[in-house]
N, C-alpha and C positions, 0 to 999 in steps of 0.2 A: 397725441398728448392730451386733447381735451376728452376724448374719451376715458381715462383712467382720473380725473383731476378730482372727481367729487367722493362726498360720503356719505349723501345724501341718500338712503335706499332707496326712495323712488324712482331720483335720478335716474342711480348706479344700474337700476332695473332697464331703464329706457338704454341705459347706453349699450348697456349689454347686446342687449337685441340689435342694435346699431352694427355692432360690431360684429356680430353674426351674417348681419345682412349684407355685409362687403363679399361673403362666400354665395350668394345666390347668384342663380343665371340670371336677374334682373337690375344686379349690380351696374350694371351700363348707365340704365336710364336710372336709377335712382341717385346715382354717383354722381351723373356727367350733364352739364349743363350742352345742351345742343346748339351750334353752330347759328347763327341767325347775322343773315349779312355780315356786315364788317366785323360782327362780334364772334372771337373764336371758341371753339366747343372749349369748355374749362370744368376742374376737377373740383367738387365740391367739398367741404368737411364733414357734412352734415347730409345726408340723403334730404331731397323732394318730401316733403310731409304734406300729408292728405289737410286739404284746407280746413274743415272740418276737427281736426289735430292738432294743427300748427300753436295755436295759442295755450293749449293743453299742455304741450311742451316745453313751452315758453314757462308757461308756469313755474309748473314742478323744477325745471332745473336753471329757473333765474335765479342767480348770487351764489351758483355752485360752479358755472362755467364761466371762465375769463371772457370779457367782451357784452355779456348778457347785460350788466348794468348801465353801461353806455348805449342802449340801443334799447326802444319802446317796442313792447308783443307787435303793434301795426309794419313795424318797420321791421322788426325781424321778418312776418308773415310775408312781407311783401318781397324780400329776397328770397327764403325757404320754403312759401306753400304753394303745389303744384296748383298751376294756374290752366293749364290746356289737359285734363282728363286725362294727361300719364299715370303711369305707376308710380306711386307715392305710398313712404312709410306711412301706417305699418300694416296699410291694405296692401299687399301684393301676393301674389300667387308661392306660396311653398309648400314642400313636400310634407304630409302625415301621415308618418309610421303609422300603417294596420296593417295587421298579419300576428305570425306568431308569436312576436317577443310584445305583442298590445294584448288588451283587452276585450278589441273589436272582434271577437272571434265572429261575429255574424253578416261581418263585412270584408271578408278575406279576398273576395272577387275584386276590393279597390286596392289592394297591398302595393304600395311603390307608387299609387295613382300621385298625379300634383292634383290638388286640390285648393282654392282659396278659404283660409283659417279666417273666421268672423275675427277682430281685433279686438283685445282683452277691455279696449278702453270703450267701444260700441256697448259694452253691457254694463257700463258704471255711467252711460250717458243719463241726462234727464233729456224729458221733452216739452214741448210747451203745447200749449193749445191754444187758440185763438178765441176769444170769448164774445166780445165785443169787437165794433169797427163804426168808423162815421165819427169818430170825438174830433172836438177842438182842444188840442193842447192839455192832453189826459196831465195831471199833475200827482191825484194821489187818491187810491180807495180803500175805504171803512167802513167797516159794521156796526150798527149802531146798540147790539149784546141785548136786543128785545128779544130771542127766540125767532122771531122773520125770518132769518138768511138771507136781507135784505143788504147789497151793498151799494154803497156813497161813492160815486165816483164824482172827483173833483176837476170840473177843466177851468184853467187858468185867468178864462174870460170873466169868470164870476157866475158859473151855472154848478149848483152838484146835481148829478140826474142817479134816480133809483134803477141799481142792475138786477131783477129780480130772480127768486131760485128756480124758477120758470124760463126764465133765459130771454128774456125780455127787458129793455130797456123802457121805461113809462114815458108818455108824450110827453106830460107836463114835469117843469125839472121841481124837485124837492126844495131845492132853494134859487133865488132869480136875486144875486146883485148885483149884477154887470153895469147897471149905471152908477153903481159908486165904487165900482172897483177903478183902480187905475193900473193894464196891465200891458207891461212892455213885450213888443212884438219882435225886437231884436234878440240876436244871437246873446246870451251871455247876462240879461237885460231882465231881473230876476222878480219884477212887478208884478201885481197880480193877485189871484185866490191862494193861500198858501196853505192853508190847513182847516182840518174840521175834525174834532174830538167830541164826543157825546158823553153826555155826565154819568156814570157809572149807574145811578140809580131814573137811567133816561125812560124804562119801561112806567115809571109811575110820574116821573113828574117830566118828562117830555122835553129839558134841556138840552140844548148844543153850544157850543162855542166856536166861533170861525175868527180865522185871521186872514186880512188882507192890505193891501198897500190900497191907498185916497189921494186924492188929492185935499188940501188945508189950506186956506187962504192965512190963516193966522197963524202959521208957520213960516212968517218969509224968510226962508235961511238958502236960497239961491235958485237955479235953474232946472234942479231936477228938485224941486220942492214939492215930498211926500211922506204923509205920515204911516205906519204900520201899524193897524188899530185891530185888536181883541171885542168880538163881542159879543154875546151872550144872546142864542134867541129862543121862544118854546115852540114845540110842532104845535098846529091847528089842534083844535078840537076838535072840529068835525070832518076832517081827513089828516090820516095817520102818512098821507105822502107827500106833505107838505106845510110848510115851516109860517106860523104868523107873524108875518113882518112885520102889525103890532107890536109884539113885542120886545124889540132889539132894546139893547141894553150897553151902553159902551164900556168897556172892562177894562183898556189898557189903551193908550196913544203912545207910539212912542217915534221923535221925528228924525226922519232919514237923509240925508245929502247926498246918497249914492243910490245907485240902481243895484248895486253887487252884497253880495255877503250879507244878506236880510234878514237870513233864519227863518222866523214865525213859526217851527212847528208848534204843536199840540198835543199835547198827551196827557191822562189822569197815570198817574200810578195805582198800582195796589192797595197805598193807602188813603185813597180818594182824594187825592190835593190832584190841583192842576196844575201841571209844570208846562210853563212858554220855554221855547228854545231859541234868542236873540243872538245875531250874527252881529261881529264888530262893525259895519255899516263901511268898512273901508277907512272909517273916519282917523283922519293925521293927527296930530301933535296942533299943525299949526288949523285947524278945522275947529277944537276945544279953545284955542286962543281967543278965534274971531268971533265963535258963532256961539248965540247966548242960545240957551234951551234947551240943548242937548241930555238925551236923557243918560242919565248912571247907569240903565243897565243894558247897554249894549255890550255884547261878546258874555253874554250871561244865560246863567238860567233859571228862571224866577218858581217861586212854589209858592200856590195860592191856596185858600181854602175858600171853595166858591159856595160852602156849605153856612153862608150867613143870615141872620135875622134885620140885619141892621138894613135901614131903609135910605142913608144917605152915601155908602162906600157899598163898592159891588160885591167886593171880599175881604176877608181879614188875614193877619198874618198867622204861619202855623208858629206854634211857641216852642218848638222842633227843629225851624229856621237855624242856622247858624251864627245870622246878624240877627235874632230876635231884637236882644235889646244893645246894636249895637247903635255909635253917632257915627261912624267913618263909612257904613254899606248899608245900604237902602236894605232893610230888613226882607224884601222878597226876597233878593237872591240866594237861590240854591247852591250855587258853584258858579267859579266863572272861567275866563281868558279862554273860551271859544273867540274861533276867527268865521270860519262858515262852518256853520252845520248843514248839512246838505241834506238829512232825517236823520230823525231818533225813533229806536223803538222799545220799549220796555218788555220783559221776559215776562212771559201772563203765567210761568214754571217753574223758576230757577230751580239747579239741582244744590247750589250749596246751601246746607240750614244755616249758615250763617249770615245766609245774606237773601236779606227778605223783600231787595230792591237792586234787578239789575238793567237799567238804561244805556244801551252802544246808541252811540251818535257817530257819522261819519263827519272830517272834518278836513279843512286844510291846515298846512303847517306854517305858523305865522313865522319863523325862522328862517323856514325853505319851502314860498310861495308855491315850486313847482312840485312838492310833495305832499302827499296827504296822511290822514291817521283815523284811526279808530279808538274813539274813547270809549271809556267805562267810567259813566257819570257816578261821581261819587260828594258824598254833603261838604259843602266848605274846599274840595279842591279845587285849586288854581291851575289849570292849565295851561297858562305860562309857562310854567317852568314841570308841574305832573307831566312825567313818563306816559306817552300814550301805550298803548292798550295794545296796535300796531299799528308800525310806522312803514308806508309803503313810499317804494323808490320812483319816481318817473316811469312806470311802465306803460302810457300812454298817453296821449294829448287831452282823454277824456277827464272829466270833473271825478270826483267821487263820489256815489249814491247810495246812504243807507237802505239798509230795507229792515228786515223782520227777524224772530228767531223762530223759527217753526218749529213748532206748536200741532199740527195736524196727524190724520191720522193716515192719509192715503198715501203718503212718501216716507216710507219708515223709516229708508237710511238716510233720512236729511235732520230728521229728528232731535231737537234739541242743536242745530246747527244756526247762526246767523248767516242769513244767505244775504249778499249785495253785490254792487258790480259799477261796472264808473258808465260816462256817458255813450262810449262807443260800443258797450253790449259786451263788456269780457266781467261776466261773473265768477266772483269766489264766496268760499264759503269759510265761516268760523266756527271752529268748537273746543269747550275745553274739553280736554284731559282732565278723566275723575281724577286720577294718583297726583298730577301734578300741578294741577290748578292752572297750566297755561294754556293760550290760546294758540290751536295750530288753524294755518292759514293752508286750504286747497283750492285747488279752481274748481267751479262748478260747470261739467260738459256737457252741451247742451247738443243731445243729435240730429244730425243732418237728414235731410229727407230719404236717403235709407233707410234710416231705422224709426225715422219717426215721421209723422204726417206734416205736420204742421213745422215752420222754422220762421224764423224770428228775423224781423225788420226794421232798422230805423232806431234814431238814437233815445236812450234809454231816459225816460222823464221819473220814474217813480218807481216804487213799489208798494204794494197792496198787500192786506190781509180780509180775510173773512172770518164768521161768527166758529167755521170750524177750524181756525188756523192756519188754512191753504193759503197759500201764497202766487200773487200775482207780479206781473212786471206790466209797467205803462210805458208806452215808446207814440211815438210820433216820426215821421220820414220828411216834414217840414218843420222850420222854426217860425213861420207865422203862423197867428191862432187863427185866422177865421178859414184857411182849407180844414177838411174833416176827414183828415189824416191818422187822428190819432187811433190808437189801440189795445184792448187788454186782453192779456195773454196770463194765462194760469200752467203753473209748473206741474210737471206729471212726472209719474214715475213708473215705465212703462216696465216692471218687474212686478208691481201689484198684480 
């Protein structure tokens, strides 16, 4: 019965094959769970699936089979993915017709041979590569669009260190504020460096802007009392690999009661404003009651033009804003009723001319804490109550982690896709449809040391981009920052 239930072609694709596989000689061991102690051999629904597969599965045919929605990709994997190196769908040994009624006429000596058929899904894998190793607490890497192909890797303690096109990490870090960062070393505990965006026109006038959580003695508003401050600083003059801490510049404070839902990304758009990305701070009902200070635009997203003359405000407002001239909303804000953005990234391509600005932010769902969504930031919507973009079920314990929309040139068929993935490492991918303007939602399969060298460890902290679009993943195999654990790993696509 669950084999016929979907309509899903991809599914219907996979099942098929399922169904085929009940007539092989290796039906036994894919079928039959084997005897272990008190536990008796028992018949399965679903063949053994190649670990490597299992989540791939999971994927494509979650919300098409009964029972899928009630059970996370981990916990399926952990009942369904062969675990002791048996035979598992849909690596197993079958028969390929060559001989006369094939093609192969030049292989007629293997005719009726059993042969092992490589797996359709082995050739649509990506692979990664390992770039870097030795990070504390990778959180996030950027390019800073000088021509360099120099990339910003961000760790959490308050260091960014240069990864150079040399393949070289530089001693001395680009930027050093670990003594005013304030950054939590727990599980969940989201303090720390959080972002670094460079001003579009960074090659002549040497701008950056970072956000991080501080400590503020003139914020007494409780026990986890810390602000989330924006600020503005320019590289050296007399070295291009290093930032004058002279010149810091404070741009934004805004005060936090919680450790969670923080936000701080950073981004310019297209049209050179600098949009902040503010998480709702976790903050209650009864939190706005008691506690004075609080800023307006948490669960927001502010749009600045950092493009000012004026020598006593760091930026002005764009007159574009949607609260330009309003009294009820702090005139920065972009959009609001974000709960966590977890990253945003802006389209440096978009394919419709209608739209000259496309922002995905990953996020939670302040309705249904345990599910998350993808938005498509747009001016003046309320995502409160705005339709996300997609809305994903509990399909694992992990967070959700934006990443990028590639942009590059060495993975053609990711092209124009948003690639992201939550914290336990199961990436998917986004893309619209030209005809129909919607987004379909795939997994992205990442292959196993078969087919690829290198494989991927440790839960997922970020994602990266570079000056030519390539896309990275940042992980970490510890939750505290001071082992040097972390990692960056760059996507391949072993078909170039």
């Amino acid at each position: 019965q669950i084999l016929s239930v979907t309509n899903n072609t991809e599914c219907a694709k996979l099942l098929e094959e399922i169904r085929c596989a009940h007539c092989s000689p290796h039906a036994q061991n894919l079928f039959h769970s084997p005897e272990k102690g008190d536990t008796p051999e028992r018949e399965l629904t679903l063949p053994y699936l190649c670990r490597d597969y299992c989540k791939e599965f999971y994927y494509t045919c979650r919300g098409h089979i009964p029972g899928f929605l009630q059970t996370t990709a981990d916990e399926f994997c952990y009942y369904y993915a062969r675990k002791d190196g048996g035979v598992c769908f849909p690596d197993f040994p079958r028969k390929q017709v060559r001989g006369p009624a094939s093609n192969s006429l030049d292989h007629m000596e293997e005719y009726d041979k059993e042969e092992e058929i490589s797996r359709k899904h082995k050739h649509n894998c990506f692979c990664i590569q390992e770039v870097v190793s030795g990070l504390r607490q990778p959180v996030g890497a950027v390019h800073c669009g000088d021509g360099s192909h120099r990339l910003f890797i961000l760790e959490k303690e308050g260091y960014v260190k240069i990864f150079t096109p040399e393949g070289d990490i530089l001693k001395e870090p680009f930027l050093d504020i670990h003594k005013l960062v304030q950054s939590g070393i727990k599980g969940g505990d989201e303090r720390g460096l959080l972002s670094l965006a460079f001003h579009p026109n960074y090659k002549k006038n040497g701008k950056l802007y970072v956000s991080y959580t501080t400590n503020q003695e003139r914020w007494a508003i409780g026990p986890h009392d810390h602000i989330l401050r924006v600020v503005e600083y320019t590289v050296s003059r007399k070295n291009p690999h290093q930032v004058d801490m002279r010149t810091a510049r404070v741009f934004l404070e805004v005060a936090e009661l919680h450790r969670k839902h923080l936000g701080g990304q950073l981004l310019f758009g297209p049209d050179g404003f600098l949009y902040i990305f503010l998480g709702d701070g976790m903050i209650t009902l009864d939190d706005m009651e008691e506690m004075d200070g609080l800023s307006d635009f948490t669960g927001s997203v502010l749009r600045l033009n950092v493009n000012t003359d004026l020598c006593n405000v760091p930026y002005s407002i764009p007159r574009s804003n949607p609260h330009f001239n309003s009294t009820n909303q702090p005139p920065e804000i972009f959009a609001h009723g974000l709960h966590n953005p977890g990253r945003c990234a802006v389209d440096r391509h978009p394919t419709d001319v209608n739209i000259n600005l496309t922002i995905l932010c990953s996020d939670s769902n302040g309705k249904n804490r345990s599910s998350a969504r993808i938005l498509q930031i747009i001016k003046g919507k309320d995502y409160e109550s705005e339709p996300s973009l997609l809305e994903f079920k509990p399909f694992s314990s992990g967070a959700l982690v934006g990443g990028f929309v590639y942009r590059g040139c060495q993975s053609e068929r990711l092209y124009g896709s948003y690639v992201f993935g939550d914290r336990n490492g199961n990436f998917l991918t986004l893309q619209q449809s030209p005809a129909t303007k919607q987004w379909q939602e795939k997994p992205l399969c990442l292959g196993n040391t078969g087919s690829c060298r290198g494989f991927f460890s440790g839960p997922v902290l970020g994602f990266g981009e570079d000056e030519l679009g390539e896309i990275y993943i940042l992980s970490s195999s510890k939750s505290m920052t001071q082992p040097h654990s972390g990692k960056l790993y760059k996507i391949i696509d072993p078909k170039r």
